[in-house]
mmCIF file of the N, C-alpha and C atoms, coordinates in Angstrom:
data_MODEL
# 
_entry.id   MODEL 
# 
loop_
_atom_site.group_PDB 
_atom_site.id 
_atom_site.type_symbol 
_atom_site.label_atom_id 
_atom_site.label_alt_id 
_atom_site.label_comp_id 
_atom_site.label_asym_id 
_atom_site.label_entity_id 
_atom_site.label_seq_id 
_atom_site.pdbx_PDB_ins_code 
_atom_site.Cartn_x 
_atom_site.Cartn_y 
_atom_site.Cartn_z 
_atom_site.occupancy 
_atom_site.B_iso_or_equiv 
_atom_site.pdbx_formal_charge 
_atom_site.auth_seq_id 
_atom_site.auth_comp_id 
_atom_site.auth_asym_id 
_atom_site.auth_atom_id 
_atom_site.pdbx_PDB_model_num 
ATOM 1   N N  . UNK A 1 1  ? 24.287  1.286   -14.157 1.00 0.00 ? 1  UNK A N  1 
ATOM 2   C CA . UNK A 1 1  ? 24.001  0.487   -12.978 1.00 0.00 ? 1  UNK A CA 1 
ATOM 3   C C  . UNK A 1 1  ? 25.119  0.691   -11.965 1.00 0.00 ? 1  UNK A C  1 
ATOM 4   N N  . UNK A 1 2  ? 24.839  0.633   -10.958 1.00 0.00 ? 2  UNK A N  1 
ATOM 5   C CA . UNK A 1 2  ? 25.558  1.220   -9.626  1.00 0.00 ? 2  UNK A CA 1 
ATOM 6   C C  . UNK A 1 2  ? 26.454  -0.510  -9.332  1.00 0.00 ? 2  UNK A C  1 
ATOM 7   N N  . UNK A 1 3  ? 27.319  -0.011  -8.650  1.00 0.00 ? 3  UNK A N  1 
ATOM 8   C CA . UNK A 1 3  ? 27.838  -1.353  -7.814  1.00 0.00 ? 3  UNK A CA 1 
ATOM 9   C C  . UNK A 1 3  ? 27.136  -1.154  -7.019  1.00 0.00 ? 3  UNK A C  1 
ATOM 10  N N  . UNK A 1 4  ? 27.372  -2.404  -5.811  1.00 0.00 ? 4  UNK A N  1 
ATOM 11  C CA . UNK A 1 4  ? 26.973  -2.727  -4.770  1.00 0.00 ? 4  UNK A CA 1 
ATOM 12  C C  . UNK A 1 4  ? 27.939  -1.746  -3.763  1.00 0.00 ? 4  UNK A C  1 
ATOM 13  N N  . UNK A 1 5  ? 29.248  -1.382  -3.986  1.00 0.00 ? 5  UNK A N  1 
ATOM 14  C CA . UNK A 1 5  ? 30.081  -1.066  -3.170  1.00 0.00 ? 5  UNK A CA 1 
ATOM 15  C C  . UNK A 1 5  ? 29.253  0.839   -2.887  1.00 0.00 ? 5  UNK A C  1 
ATOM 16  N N  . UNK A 1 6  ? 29.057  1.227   -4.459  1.00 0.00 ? 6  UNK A N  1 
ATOM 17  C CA . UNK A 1 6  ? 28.790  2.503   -4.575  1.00 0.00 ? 6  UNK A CA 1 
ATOM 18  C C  . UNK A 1 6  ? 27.494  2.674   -4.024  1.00 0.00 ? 6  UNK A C  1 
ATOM 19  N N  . UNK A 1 7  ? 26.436  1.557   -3.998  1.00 0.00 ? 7  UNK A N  1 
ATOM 20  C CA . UNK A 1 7  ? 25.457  1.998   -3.245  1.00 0.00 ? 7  UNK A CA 1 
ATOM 21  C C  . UNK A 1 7  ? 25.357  2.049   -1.815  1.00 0.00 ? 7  UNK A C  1 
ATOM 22  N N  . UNK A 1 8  ? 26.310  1.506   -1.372  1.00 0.00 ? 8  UNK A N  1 
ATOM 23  C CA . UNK A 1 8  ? 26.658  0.843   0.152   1.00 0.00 ? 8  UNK A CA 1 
ATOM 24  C C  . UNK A 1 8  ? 27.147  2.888   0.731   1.00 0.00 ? 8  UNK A C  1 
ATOM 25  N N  . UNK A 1 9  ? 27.584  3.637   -0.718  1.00 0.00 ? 9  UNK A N  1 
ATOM 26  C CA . UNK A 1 9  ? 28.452  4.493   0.328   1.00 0.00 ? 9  UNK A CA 1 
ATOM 27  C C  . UNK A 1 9  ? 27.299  5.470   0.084   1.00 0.00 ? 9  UNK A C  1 
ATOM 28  N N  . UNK A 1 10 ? 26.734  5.258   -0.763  1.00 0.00 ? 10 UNK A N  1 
ATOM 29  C CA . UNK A 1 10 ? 25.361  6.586   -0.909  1.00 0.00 ? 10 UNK A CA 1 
ATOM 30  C C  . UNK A 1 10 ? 24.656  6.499   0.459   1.00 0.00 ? 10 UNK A C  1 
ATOM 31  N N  . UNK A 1 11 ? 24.251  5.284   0.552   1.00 0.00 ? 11 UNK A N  1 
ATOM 32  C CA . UNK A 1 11 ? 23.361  4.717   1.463   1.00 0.00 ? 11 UNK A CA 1 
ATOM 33  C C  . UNK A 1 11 ? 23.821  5.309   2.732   1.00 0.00 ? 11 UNK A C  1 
ATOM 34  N N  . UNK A 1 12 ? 25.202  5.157   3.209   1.00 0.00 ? 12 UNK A N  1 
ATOM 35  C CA . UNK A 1 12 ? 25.722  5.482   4.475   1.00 0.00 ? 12 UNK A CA 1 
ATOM 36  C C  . UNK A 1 12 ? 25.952  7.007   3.987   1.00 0.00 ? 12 UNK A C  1 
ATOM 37  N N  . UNK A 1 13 ? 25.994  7.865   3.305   1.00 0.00 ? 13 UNK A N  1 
ATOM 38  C CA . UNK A 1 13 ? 26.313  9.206   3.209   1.00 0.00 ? 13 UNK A CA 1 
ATOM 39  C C  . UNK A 1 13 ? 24.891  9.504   3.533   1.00 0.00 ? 13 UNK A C  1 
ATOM 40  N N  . UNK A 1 14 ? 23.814  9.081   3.414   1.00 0.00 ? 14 UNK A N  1 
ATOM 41  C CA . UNK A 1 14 ? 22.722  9.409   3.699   1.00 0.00 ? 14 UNK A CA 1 
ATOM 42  C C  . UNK A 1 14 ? 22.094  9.279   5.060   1.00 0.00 ? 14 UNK A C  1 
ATOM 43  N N  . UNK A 1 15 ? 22.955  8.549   5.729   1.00 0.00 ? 15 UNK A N  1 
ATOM 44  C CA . UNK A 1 15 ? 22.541  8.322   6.829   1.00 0.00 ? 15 UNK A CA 1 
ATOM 45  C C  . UNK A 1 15 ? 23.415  9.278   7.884   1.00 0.00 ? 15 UNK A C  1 
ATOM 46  N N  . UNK A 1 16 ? 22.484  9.590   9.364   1.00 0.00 ? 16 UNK A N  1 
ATOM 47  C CA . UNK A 1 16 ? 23.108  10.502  10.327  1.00 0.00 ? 16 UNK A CA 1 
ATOM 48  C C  . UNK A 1 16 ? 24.298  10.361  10.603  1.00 0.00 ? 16 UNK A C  1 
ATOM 49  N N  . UNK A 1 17 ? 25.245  10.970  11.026  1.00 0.00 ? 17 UNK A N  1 
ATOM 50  C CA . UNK A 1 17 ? 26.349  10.276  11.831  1.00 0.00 ? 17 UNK A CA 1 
ATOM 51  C C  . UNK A 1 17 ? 26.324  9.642   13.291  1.00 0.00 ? 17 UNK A C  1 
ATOM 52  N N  . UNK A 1 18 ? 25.104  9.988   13.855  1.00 0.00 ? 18 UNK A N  1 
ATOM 53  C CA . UNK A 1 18 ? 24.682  8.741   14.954  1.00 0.00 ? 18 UNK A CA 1 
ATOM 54  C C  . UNK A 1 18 ? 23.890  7.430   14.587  1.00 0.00 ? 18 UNK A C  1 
ATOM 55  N N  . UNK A 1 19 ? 24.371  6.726   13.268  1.00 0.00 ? 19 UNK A N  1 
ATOM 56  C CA . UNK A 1 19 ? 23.475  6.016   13.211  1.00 0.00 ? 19 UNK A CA 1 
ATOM 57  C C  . UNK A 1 19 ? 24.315  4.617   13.721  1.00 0.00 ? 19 UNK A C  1 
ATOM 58  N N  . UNK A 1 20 ? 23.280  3.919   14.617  1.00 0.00 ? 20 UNK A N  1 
ATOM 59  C CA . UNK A 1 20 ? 24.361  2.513   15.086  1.00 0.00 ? 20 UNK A CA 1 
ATOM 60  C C  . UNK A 1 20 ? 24.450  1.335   14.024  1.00 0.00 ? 20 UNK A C  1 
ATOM 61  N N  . UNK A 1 21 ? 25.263  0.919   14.606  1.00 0.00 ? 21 UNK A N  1 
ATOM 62  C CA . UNK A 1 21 ? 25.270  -0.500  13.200  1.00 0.00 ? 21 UNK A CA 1 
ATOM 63  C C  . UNK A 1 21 ? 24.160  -1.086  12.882  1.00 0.00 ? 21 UNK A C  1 
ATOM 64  N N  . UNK A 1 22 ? 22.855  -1.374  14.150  1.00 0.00 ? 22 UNK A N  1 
ATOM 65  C CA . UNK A 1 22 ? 21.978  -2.106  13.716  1.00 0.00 ? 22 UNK A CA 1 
ATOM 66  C C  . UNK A 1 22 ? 21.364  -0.539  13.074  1.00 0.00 ? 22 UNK A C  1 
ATOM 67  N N  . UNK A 1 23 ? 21.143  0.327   12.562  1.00 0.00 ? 23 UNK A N  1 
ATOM 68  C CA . UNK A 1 23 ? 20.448  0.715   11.778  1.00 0.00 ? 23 UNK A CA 1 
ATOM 69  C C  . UNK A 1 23 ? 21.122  1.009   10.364  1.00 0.00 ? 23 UNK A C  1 
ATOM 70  N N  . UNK A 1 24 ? 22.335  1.033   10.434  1.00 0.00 ? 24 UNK A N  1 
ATOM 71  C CA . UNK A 1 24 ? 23.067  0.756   9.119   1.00 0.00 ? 24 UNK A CA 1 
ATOM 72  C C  . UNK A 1 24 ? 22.797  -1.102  8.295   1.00 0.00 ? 24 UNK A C  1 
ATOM 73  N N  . UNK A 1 25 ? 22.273  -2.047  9.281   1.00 0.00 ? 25 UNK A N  1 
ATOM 74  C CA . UNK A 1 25 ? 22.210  -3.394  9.415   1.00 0.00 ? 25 UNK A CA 1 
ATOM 75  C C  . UNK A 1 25 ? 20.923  -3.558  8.334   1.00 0.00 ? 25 UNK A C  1 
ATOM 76  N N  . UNK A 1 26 ? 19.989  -2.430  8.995   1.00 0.00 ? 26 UNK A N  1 
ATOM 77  C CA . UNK A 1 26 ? 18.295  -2.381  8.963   1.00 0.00 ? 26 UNK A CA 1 
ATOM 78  C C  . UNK A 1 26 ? 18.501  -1.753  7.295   1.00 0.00 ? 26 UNK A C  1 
ATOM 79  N N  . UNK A 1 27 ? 19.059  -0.856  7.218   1.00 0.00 ? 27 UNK A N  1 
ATOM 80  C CA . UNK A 1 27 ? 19.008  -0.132  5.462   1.00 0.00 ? 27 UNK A CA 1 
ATOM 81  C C  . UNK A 1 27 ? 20.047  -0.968  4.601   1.00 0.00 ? 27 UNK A C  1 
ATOM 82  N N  . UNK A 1 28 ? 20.692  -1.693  4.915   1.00 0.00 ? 28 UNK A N  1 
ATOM 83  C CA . UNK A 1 28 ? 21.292  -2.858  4.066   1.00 0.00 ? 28 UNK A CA 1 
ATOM 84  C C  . UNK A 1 28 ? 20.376  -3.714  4.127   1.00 0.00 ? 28 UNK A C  1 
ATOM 85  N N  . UNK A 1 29 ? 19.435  -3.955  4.956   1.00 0.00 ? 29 UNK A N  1 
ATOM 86  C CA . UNK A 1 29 ? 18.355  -5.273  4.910   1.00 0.00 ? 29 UNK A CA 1 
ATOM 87  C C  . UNK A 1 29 ? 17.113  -4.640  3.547   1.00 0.00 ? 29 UNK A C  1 
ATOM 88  N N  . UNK A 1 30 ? 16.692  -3.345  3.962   1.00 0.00 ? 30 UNK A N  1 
ATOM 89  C CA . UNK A 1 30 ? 15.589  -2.620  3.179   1.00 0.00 ? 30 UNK A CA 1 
ATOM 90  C C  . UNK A 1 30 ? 16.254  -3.026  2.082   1.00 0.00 ? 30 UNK A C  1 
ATOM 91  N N  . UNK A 1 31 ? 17.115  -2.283  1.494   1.00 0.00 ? 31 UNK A N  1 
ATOM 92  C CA . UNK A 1 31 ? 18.035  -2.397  0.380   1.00 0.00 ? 31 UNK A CA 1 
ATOM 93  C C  . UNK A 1 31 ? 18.162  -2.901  -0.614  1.00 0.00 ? 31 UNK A C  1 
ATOM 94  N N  . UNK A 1 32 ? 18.157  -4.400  0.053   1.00 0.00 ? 32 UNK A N  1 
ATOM 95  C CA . UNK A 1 32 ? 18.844  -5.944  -0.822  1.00 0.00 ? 32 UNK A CA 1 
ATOM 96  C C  . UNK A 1 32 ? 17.235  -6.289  -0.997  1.00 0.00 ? 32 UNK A C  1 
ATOM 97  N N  . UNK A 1 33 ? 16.503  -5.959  -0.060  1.00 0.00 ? 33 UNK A N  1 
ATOM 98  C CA . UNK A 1 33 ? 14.953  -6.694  -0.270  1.00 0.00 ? 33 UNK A CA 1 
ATOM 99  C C  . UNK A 1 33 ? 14.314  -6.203  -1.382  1.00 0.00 ? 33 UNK A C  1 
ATOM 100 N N  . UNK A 1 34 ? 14.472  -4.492  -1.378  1.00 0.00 ? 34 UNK A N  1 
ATOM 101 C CA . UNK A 1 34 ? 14.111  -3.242  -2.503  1.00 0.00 ? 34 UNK A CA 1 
ATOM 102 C C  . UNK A 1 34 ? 14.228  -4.118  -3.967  1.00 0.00 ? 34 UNK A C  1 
ATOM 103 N N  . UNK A 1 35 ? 15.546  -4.203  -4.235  1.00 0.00 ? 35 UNK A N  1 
ATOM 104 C CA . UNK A 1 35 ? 16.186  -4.672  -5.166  1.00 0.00 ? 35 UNK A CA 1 
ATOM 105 C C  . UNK A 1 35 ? 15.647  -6.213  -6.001  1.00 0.00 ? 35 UNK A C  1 
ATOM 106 N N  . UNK A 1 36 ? 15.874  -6.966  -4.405  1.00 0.00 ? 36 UNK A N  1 
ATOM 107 C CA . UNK A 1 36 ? 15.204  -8.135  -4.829  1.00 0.00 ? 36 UNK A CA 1 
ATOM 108 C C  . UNK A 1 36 ? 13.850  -8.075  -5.372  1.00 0.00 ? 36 UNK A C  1 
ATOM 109 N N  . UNK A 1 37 ? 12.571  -7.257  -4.925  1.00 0.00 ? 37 UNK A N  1 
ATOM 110 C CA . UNK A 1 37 ? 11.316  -7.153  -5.428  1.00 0.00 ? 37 UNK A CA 1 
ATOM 111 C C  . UNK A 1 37 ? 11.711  -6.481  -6.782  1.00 0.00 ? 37 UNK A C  1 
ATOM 112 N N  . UNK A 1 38 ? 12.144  -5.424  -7.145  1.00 0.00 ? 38 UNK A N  1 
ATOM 113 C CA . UNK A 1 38 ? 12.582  -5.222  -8.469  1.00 0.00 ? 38 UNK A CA 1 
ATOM 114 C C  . UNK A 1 38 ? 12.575  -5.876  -9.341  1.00 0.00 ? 38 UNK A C  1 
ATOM 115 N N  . UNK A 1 39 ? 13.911  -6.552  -9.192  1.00 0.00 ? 39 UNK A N  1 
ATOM 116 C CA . UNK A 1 39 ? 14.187  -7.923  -10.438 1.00 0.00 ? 39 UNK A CA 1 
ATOM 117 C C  . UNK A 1 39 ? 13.119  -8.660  -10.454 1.00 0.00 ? 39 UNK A C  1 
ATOM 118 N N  . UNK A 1 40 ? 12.347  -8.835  -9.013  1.00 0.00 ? 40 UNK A N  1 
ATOM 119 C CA . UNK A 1 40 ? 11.352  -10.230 -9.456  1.00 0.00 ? 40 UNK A CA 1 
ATOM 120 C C  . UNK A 1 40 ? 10.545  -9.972  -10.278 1.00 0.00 ? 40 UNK A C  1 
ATOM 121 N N  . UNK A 1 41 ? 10.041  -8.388  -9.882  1.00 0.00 ? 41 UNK A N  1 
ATOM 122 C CA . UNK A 1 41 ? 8.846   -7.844  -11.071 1.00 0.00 ? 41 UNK A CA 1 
ATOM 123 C C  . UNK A 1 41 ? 9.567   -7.813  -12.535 1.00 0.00 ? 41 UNK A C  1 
ATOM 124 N N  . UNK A 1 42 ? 10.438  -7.486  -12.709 1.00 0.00 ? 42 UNK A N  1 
ATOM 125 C CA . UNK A 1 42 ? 11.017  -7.223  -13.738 1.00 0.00 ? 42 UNK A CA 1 
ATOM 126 C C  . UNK A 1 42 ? 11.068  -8.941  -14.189 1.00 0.00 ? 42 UNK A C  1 
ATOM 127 N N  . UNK A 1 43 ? 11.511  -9.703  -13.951 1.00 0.00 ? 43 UNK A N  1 
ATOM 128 C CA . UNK A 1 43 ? 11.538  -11.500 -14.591 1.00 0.00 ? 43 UNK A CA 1 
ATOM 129 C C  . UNK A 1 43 ? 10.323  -12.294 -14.070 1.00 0.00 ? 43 UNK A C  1 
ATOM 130 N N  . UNK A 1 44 ? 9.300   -12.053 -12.936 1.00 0.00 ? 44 UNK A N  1 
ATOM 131 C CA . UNK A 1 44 ? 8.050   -12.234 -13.363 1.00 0.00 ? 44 UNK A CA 1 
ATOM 132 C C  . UNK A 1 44 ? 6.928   -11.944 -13.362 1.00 0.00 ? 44 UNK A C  1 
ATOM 133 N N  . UNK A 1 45 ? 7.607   -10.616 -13.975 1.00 0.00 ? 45 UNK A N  1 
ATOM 134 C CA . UNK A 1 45 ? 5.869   -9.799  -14.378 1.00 0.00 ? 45 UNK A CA 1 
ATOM 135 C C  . UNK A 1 45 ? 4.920   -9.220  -13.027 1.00 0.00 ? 45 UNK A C  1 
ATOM 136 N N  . UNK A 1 46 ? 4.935   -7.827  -13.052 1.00 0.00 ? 46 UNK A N  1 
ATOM 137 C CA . UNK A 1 46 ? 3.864   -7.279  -11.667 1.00 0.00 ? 46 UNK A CA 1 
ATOM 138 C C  . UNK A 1 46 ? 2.716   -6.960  -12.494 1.00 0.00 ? 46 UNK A C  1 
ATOM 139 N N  . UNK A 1 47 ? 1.613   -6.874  -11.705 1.00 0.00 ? 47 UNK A N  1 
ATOM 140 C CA . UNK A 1 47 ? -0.080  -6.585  -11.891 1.00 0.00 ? 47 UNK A CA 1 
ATOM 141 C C  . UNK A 1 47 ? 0.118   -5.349  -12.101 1.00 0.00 ? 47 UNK A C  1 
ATOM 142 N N  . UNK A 1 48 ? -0.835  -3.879  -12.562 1.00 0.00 ? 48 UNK A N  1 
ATOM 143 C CA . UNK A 1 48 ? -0.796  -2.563  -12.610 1.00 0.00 ? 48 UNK A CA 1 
ATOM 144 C C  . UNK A 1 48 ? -1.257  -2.425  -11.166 1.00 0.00 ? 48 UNK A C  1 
ATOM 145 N N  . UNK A 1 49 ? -1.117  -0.862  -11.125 1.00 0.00 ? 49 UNK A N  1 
ATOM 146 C CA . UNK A 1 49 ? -2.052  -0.831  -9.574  1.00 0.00 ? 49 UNK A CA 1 
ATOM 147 C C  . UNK A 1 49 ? -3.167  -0.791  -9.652  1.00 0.00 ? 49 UNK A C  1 
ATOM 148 N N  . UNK A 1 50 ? -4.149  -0.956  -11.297 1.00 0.00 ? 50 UNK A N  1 
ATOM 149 C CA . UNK A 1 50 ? -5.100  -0.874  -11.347 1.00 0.00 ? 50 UNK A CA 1 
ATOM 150 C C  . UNK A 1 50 ? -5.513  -2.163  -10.662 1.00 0.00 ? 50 UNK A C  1 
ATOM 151 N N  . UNK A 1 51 ? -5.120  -3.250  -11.628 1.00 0.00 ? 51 UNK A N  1 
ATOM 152 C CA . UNK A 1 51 ? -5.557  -4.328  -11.617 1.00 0.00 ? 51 UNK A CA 1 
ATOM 153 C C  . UNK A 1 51 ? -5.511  -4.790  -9.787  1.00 0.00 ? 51 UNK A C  1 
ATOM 154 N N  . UNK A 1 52 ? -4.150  -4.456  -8.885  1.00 0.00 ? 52 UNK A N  1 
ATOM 155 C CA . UNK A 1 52 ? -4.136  -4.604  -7.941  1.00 0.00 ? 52 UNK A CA 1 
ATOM 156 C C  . UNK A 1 52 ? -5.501  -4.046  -6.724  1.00 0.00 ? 52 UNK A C  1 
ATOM 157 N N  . UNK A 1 53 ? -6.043  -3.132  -7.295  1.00 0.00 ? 53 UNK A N  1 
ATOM 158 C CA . UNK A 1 53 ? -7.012  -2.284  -6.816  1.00 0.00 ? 53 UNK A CA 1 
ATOM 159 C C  . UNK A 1 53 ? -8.482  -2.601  -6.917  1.00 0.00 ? 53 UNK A C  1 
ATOM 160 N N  . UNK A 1 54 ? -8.284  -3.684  -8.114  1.00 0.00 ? 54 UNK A N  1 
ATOM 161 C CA . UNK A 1 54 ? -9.609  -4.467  -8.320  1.00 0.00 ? 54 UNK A CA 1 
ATOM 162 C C  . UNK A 1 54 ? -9.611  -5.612  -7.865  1.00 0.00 ? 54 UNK A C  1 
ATOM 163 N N  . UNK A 1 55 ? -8.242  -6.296  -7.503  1.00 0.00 ? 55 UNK A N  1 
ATOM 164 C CA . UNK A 1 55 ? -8.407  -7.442  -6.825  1.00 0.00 ? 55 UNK A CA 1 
ATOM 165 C C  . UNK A 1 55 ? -8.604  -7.597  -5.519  1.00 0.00 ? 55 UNK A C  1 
ATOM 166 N N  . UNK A 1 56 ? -7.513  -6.242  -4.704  1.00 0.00 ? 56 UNK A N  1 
ATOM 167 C CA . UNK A 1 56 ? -7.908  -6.045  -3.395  1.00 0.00 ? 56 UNK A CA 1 
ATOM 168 C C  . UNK A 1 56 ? -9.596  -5.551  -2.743  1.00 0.00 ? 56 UNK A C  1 
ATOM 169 N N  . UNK A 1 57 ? -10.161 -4.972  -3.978  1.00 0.00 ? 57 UNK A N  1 
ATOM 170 C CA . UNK A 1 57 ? -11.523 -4.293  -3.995  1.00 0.00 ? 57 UNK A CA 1 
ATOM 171 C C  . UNK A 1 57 ? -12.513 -4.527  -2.550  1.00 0.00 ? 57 UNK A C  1 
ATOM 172 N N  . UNK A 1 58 ? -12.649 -5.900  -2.625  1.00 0.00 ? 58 UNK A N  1 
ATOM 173 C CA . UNK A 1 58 ? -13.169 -6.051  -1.671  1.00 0.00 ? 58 UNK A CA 1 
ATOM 174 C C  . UNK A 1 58 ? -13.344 -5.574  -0.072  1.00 0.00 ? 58 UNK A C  1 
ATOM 175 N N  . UNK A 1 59 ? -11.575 -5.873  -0.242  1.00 0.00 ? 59 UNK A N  1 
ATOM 176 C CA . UNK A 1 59 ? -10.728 -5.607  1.251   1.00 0.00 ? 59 UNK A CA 1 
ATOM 177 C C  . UNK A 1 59 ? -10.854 -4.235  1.153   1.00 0.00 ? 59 UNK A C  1 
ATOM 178 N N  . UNK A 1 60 ? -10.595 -3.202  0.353   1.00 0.00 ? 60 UNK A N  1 
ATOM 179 C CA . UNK A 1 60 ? -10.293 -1.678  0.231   1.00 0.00 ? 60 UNK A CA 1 
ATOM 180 C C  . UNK A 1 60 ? -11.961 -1.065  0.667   1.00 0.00 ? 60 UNK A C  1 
ATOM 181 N N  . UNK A 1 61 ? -12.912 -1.608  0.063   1.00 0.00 ? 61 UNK A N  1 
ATOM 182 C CA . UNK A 1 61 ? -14.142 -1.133  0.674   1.00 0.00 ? 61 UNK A CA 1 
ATOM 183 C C  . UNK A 1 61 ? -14.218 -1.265  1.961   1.00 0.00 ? 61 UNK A C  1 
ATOM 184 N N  . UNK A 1 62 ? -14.921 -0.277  2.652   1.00 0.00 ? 62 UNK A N  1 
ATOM 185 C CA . UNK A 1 62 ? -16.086 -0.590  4.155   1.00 0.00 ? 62 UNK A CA 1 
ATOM 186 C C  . UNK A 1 62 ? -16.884 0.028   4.417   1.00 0.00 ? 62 UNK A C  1 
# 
């Protein structure tokens, strides 16, 4: 498992060298959110994409 510090420098090595703070702001926001959906699936449980695909069913037809 990565630190937070070590992902902070991947993250910015990946990014242009014109990138302004608010878009360094914007991939620390993606980031922490990424992460957060992670764990949640991971402590409470995600649907397959099957199951997701039969529930959306409706909506996915036209």
């Amino acid at each position: 498992m990565n630190s937070p510090k070590s992902e902070v420098a991947s993250m910015l090595k990946a990014l242009p060298e014109d990138a302004s703070l608010e878009d360094i702001q914007y991939h620390l926001y993606v980031l922490e959110k990424v992460k957060r959906g992670l764990g949640r699936a991971e402590t409470e449980s995600a649907i397959s994409h099957e199951d997701a695909k039969a529930r959306l069913g409706k909506w996915l037809t036209a």
